[in-house]
C-alpha positions in Angstrom: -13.3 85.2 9.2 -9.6 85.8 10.8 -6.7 84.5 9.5 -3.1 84.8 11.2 0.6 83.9 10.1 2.8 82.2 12.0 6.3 81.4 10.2 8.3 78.5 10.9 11.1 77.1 10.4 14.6 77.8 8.4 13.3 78.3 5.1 10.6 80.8 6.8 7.2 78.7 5.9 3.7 80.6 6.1 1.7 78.3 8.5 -1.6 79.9 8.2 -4.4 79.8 10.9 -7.8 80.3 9.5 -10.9 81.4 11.8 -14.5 79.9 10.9 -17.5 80.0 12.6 -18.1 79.4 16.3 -19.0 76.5 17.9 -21.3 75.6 20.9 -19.3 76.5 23.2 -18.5 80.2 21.5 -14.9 79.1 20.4 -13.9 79.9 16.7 -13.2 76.8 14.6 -10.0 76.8 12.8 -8.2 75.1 9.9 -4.5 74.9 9.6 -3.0 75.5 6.6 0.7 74.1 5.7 2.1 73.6 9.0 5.5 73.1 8.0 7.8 72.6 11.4 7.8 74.0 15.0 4.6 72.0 16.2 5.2 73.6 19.3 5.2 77.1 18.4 1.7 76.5 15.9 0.0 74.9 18.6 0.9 77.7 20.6 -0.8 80.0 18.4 -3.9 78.0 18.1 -4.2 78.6 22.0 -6.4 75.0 22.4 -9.0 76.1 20.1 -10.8 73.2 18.0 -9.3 72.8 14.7 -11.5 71.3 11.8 -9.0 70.3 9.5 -5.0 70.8 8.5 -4.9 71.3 4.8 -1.7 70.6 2.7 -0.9 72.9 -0.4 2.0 70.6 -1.7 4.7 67.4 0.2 7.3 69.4 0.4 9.2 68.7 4.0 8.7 73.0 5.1 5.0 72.6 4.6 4.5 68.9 6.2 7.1 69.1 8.4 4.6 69.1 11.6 1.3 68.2 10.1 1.2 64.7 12.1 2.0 66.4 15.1 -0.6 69.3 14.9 -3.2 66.8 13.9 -2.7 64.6 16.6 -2.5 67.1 19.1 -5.5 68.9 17.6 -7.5 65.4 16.8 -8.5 67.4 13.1 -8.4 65.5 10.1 -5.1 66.1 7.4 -5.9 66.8 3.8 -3.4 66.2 0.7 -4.6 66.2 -3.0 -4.2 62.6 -4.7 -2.1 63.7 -7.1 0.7 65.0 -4.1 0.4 62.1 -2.2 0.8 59.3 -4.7 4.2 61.1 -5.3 4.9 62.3 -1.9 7.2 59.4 -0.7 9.2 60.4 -3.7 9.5 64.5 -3.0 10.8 63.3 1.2 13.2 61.1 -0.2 14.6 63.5 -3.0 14.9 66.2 -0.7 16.5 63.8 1.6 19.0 62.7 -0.9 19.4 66.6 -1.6 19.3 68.4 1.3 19.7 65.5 4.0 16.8 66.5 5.5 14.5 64.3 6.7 10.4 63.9 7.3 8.2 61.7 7.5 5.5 61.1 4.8 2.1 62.3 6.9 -0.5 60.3 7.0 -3.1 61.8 5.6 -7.2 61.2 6.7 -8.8 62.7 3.2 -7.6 63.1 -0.6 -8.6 66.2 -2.0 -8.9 66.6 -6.0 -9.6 69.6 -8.5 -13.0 70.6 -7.8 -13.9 69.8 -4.4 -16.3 71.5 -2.1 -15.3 71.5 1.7 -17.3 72.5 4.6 -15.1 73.0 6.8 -15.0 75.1 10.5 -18.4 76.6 9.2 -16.6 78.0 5.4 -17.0 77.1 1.8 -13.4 75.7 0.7 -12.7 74.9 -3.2 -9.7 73.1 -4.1 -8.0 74.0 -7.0 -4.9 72.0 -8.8 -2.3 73.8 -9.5 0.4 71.6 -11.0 3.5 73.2 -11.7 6.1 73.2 -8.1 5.1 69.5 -8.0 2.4 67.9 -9.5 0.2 67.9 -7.0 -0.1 71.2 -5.5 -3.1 72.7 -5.0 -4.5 76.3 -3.8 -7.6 76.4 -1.1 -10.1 79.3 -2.4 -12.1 80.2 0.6 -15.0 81.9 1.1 -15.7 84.9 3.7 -19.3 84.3 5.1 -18.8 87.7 7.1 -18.2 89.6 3.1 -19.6 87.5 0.6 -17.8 88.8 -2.2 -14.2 89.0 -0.1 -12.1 85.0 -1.0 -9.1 84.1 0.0 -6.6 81.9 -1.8 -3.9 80.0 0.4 -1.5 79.2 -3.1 1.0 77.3 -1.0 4.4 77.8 -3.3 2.8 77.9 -6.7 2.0 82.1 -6.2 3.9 84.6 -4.5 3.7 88.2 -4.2 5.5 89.2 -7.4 6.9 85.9 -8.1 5.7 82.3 -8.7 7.4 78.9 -7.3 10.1 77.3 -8.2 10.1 74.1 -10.9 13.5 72.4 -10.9 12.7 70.2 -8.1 11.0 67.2 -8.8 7.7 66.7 -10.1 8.1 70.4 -11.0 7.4 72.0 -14.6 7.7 75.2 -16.1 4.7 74.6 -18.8 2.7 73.7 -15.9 3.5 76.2 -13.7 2.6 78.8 -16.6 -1.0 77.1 -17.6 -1.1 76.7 -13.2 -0.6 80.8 -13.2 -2.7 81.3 -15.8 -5.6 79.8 -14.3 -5.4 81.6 -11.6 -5.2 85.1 -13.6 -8.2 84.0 -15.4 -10.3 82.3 -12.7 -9.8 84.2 -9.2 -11.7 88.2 -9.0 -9.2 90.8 -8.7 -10.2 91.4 -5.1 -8.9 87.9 -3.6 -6.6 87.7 -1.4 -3.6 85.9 -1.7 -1.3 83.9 1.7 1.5 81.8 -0.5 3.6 79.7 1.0 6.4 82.0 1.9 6.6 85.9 2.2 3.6 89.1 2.4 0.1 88.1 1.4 -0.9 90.0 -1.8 -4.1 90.0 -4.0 -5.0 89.0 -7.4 -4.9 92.6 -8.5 -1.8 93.4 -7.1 0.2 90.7 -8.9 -1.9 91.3 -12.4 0.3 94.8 -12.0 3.3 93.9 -10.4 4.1 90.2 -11.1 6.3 89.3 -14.4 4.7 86.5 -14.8 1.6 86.8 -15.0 -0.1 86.0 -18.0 -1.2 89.0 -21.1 
């Protein structure tokens, strides 16, 4: 299992590209993680390789900016949790009203909730809720068939390295965010990997000794 960054866009969104298994043919199967904006430049990257799925952390418009695109132009499937996308029309048009920037709602082809199993591209993909940047984020825990102790947790904007995501927007929450954080402290091994949303990947471990706030 590969997986490559490819940043897009203004506010400098971690689109993730995630190698699985190979198929017939001998191509690796991929899953798209957050792709944000600059279909063009994701699409590059993926290089016409056949892409299982396009999983969404969270609605905001840097990590859905060019999920419709990549989808269609992949034919994979787009995953949201339920929670995000029964309040999804509500983050676009905030931000709009904000920022005047302007997306399109995605349509999305499968609602995720806490809990759920995925096979997908050949890999074992839990779906965690992490409530807390908007109330409907969620973090992909994956599992590494080629290690079978080595995960890898795509947290979307809910965990960075040293630093956690912002609540002010709307349908954030700092109590959330805390219980969100602590979950993750208390559920994920030390040795997991960590690809947020935005900035370096990091590990559990490192941000249990470097992260503020992270939870006694």
């Amino acid at each position: 299992m590969k997986v490559n960054r490819v940043v897009v866009g203004e506010l400098r969104t971690n689109t993730w590209i995630i190698e699985g298994v190979s198929d017939s043919d001998g191509r690796n199967l991929l899953i798209v993680v957050d792709p944000g904006s600059e279909a063009d430049k994701i699409l590059a990257a993926v290089n016409e390789r056949p892409v299982a799925a396009v999983l969404l952390t969270h609605g905001h418009f840097d990590h859905i900016g060019a999920a419709d695109e990549v989808a269609d132009e992949t034919s994979s499937y787009l995953y949201m949790s339920e929670a995000e996308l029964a309040t999804c029309p509500q983050l676009v048009a905030d931000i709009e009203e904000r920022y005047g920037i302007k997306v399109e709602v995605p349509r999305i082809d499968f609602q995720v909730n806490d809990g759920d199993v995925l096979d997908l591209a050949g890999l074992r993909v839990e779906v965690m809720l992490t409530p807390g940047h908007t109330q409907g984020s969620v973090g992909y825990l994956i599992y590494d068939p080629s290690e079978p102790d080595q995960k890898h947790y795509f947290s979307g904007d809910t965990l960075f390295a040293r630093d956690i995501g912002r609540t002010d927007l709307l349908g954030g929450s700092p109590e959330d965010m805390e219980a969100s954080i602590e979950r993750i402290a208390h559920e994920l091994d030390p040795q997991t990997k960590v690809y947020p949303g935005h900035g370096p990947s990091t590990t559990i471990e490192r941000e249990a000794a470097a992260n503020s706030w992270w939870p006694a």
